[in-house]
C-alpha positions in Angstrom: -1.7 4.7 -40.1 0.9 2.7 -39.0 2.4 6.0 -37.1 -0.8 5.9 -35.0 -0.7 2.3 -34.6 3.0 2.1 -33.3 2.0 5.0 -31.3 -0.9 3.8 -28.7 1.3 0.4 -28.0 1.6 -1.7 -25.1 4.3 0.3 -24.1 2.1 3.5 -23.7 -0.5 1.9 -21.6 2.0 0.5 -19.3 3.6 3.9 -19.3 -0.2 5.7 -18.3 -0.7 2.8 -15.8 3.0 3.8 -14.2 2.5 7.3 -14.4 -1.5 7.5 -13.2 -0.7 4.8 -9.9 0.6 7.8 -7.7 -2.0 10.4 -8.7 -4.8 7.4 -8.0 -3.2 7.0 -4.3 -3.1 10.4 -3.5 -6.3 11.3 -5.3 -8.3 8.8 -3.2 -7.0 10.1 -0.2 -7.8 13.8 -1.2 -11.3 12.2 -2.0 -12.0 10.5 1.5 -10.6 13.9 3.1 -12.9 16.1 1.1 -15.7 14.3 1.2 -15.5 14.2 5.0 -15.5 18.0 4.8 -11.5 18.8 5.0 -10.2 20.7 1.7 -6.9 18.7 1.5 -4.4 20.6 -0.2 -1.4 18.7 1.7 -1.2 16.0 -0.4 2.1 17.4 -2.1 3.5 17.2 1.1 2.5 14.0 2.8 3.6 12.4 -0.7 6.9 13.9 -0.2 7.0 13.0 3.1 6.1 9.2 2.2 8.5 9.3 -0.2 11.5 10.3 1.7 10.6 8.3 4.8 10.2 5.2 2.6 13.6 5.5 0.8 15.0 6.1 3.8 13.4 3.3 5.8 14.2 1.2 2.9 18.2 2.2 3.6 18.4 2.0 6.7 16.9 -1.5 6.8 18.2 -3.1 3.7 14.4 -4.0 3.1 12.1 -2.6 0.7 8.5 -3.8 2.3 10.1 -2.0 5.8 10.9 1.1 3.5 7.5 1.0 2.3 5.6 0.5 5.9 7.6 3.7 7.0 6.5 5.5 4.2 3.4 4.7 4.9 3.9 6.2 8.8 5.2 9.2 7.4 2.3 9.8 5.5 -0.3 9.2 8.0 1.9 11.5 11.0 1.7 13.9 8.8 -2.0 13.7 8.3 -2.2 13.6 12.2 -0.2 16.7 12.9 -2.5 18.5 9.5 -5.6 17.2 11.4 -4.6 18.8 14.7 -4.3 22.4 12.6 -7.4 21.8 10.7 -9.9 20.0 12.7 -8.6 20.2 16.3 -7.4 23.9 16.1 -9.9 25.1 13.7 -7.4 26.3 11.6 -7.5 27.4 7.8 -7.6 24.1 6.1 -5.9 26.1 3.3 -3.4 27.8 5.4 -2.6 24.1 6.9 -2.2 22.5 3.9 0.1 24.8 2.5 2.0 24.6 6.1 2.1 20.7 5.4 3.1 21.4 2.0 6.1 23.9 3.0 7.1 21.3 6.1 7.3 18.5 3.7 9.7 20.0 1.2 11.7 22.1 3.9 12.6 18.6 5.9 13.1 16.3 3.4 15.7 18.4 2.0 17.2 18.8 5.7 17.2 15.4 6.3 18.8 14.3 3.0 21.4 16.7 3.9 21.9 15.3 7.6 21.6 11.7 6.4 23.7 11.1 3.8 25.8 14.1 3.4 24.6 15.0 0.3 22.1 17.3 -1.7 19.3 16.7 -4.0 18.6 12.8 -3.1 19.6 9.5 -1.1 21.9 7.3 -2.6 20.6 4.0 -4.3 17.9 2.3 -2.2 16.0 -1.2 -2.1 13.5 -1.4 -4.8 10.2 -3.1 -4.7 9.5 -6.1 -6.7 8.1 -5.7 -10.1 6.4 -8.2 -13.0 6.2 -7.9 -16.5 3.5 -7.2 -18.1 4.0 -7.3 -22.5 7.5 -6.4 -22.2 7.3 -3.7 -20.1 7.6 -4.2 -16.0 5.0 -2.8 -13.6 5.8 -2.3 -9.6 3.8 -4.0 -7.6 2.0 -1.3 -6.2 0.1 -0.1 -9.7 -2.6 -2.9 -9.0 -3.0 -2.2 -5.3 -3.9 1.4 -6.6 -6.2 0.7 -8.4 -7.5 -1.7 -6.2 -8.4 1.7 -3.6 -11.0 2.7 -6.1 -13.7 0.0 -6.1 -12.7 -0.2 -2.3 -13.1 3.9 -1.8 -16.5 3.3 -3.4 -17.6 0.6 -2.2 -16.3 2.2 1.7 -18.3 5.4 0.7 -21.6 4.4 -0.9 -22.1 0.7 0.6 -21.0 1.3 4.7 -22.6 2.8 7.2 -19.5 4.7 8.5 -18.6 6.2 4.9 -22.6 7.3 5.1 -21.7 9.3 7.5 -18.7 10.6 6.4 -20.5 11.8 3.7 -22.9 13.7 5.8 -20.3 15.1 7.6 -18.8 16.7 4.7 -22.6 17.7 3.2 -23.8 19.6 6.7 -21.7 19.0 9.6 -24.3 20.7 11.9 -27.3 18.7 10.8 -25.0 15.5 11.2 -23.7 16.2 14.8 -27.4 17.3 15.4 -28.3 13.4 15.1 -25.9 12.0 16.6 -22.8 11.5 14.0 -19.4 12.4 15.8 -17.9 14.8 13.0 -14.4 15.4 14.3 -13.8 11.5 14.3 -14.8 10.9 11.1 -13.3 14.0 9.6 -9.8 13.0 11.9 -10.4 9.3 10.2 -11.1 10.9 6.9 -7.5 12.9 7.0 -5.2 9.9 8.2 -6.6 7.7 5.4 -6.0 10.0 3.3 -1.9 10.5 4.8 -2.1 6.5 4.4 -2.6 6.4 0.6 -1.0 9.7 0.0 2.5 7.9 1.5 1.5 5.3 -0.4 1.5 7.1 -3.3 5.0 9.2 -2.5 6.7 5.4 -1.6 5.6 4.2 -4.7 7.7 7.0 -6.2 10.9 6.6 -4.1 10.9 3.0 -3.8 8.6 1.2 -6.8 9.1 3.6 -9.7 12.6 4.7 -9.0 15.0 3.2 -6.3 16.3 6.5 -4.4 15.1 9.7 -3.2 15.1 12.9 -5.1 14.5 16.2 -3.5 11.0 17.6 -4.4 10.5 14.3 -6.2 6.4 14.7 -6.1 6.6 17.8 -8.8 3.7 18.8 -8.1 1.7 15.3 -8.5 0.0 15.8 -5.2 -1.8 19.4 -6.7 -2.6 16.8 -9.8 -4.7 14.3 -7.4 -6.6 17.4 -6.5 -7.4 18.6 -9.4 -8.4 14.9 -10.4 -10.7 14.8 -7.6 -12.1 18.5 -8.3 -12.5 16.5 -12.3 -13.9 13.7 -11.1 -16.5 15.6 -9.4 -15.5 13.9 -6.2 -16.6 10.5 -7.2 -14.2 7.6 -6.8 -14.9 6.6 -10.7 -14.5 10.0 -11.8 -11.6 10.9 -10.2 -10.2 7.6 -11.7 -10.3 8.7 -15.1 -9.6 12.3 -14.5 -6.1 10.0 -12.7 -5.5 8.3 -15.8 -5.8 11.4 -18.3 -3.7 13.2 -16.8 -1.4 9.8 -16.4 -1.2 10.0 -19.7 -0.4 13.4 -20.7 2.8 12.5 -18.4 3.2 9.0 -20.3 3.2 11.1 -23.5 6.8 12.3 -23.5 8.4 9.0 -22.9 6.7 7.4 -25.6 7.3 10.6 -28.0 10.7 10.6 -26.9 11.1 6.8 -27.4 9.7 7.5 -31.2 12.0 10.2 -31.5 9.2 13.0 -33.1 10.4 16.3 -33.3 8.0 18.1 -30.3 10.1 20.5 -27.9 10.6 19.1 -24.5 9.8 21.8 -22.6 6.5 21.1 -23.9 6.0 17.7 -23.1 7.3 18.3 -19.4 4.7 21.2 -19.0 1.9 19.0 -20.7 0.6 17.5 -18.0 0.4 20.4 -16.4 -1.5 22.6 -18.9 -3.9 19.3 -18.9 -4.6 19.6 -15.5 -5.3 23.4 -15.8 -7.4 23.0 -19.0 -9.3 20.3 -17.1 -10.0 21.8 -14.1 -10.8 25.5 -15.4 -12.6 24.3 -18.0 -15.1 22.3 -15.9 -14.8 22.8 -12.8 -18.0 24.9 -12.8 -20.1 21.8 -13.5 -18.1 20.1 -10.8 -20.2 20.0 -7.2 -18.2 19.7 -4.3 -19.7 18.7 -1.1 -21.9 21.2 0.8 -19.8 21.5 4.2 -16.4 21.4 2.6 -14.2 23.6 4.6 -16.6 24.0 7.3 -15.9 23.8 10.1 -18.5 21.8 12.9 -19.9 23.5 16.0 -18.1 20.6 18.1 -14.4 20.5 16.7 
């Protein structure tokens, strides 16, 4: 009893909260892009990119809150150059997002290289502030993402403009057929999501860690996915989809710190087989939105 009682401390929640922040960043960005129709699978990549541009904006200027604003620009250009492919162009949304993907992990490893001479990361970079919370510190960001959820929700369900979002991503041809510009709110849809996505990747670079690390995102941004795919693309849903699989990942740091005898390998992978069980398991209940990958007659 008191195994299970040391176990599910302070420590772990603070962990889950630190490990769930960038998933909820990226995951309400994947959510505002789907819902508006776009299947967003470039969320691996504009983390990475918000990453890297924060860690090196955060170098270059000596300044975290600079580090993070260009982080944040990263994100969102590459959101504008994935919305050209999948809205302007009429592209594969898939095909794009995996372009994003490819781009984001290609360049950052370049530009690590041209930078600072140097492969596999940046050196040591301003950090953003933190504050303690029962003996364990938390960046400044976790609240702020959390914060995006009540304000995704409230933007989707209570607005007039995330109404029609919404209907854009249902049936784009019965929105444009009353008036509802699609391709803006799909374009508007895809750069919020780059927004919270570099968010999510500076929050990595510059609030959990304080340098850059090539393909740093591990896969986190396929995670938000499959937390909005869980949440059935609800902002509430995709919270706790967020957080479970948060913890999964806070899980080896607090069995490591209590020094139990599980393999290693299988801690890393857990949050990984989490997300797979998750998603396989019920996706089939899950109901995406009706015009999701469709493409309108205007675009």
């Amino acid at each position: 009893m008191d195994a299970i009682v040391g176990f599910f401390s302070v420590a772990l929640l603070t962990a889950t909260l630190r490990s769930a922040a960038p998933l909820v960043f990226a995951a309400m960005g994947g959510l505002l892009s789907e819902r508006s129709g776009v299947t967003n699978i470039a969320l691996e990549g504009l983390m990475l990119l918000g990453a890297f541009a924060a860690a090196a904006g955060a170098w270059f200027t000596g300044n975290a809150l600079l580090g993070l604003l260009v982080g944040v620009l990263a994100g969102m250009l590459g959101a504008v150059v994935f919305g050209l492919w999948a809205i302007g162009l009429r592209a594969d949304q898939i095909v794009a997002g995996t372009a994003i993907n490819l781009l984001g992990l290609g360049l950052t490893a370049f530009l690590v290289q041209r930078i600072w001479n140097q492969a596999g990361g940046s050196p040591s970079v301003a950090r953003l502030p933190s504050f303690e919370v029962g003996g364990s510190t938390l960046n400044v960001l976790v609240p702020l993402a959390f914060l995006a959820v009540p304000v995704v929700h409230w933007v989707l369900f209570k607005t007039t403009g995330g109404l029609r979002l919404m209907a854009a991503g249902e049936s784009p041809r019965a929105a444009e057929s009353v008036g509802i510009d699609v391709p803006r709110y799909r374009y508007a849809a895809v750069l919020a999501s780059g927004l919270l996505a570099g968010l999510g990747g500076a929050y990595l670079s510059i609030g959990d860690l304080s340098q850059f690390t090539t393909n740093m995102t591990a896969g986190r941004g396929f995670i938000a996915l499959a937390a909005v795919i869980f949440g059935n693309w609800t902002p509430l849903g995709t919270l706790g989809a967020a957080l479970l699989f948060g913890f999964a990942q806070a899980l080896r740091f607090q069995v490591q710190a209590l020094n139990w005898p599980i393999p290693q390998d299988l801690l890393i992978a857990l949050p990984y087989l989490v997300t797979l069980l998750a998603v396989t398991g019920l996706v089939r209940n899950s109901q995406p939105p009706a015009g999701l990958g469709k493409h309108a007659t205007s675009d």
